[in-house]
C-alpha positions, 0 to 999 in steps of 0.5 A, spaced: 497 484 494 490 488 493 490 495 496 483 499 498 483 506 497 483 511 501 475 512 499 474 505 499 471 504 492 476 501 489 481 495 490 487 494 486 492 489 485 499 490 485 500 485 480 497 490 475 501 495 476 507 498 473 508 504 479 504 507 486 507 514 485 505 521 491 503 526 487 504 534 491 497 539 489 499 544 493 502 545 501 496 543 504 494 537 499 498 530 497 496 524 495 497 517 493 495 514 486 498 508 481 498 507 474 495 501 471 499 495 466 494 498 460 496 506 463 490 508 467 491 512 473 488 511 480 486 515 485 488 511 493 488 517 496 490 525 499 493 527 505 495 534 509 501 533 507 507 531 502 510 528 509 505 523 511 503 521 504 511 518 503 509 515 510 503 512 507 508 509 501 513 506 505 507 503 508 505 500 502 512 498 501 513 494 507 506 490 507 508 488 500 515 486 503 512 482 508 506 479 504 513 477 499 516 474 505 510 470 507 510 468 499 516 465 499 518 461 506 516 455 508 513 453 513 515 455 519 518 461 516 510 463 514 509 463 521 514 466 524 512 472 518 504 472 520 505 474 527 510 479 525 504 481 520 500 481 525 503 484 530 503 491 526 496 491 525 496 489 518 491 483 515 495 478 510 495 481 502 491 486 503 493 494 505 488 499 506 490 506 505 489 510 512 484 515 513 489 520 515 
């Protein structure tokens, strides 16, 4: 699955990441950053606050659960699987990071 920043300036491959993290800066300011196979660090995006931040990562794990269960069905699943996808607004392999 790729992931688009928040600025839209960077996609991400979630097969080269090792974690999606939220980082706290201070009460008015929470983002959402990744560290990469070789240890790079990502900035995906910032937000008012820590609660929403959490949200947008259980998002993140949502799509990636869907877009797994798409993978891994056949057929008649993969079908069943899209509409639910679409349903949520959300486009197949690919997550981008709200605005807000």
């Amino acid at each position: 699955m790729l992931i688009l920043s928040q600025d839209k300036n960077k996609i991400v491959n979630l097969d080269n990441l090792i974690y999606i993290t939220t980082n706290t800066y201070s009460e008015e300011c929470s983002g959402i950053s990744c560290n990469s196979l070789n240890n790079l660090e990502i900035y995906l995006g910032e937000y008012d606050t820590e609660e929403r931040t959490k949200e947008v990562l259980k998002e993140i794990f949502a799509a990636y659960r869907l877009n797994k269960m798409l993978e891994c069905s056949d057929r008649i699943e993969q079908v069943e699987t899209l509409k639910a996808i679409l349903k949520e607004n959300m486009q197949p392999f690919i997550y981008e990071i709200p605005e807000e």
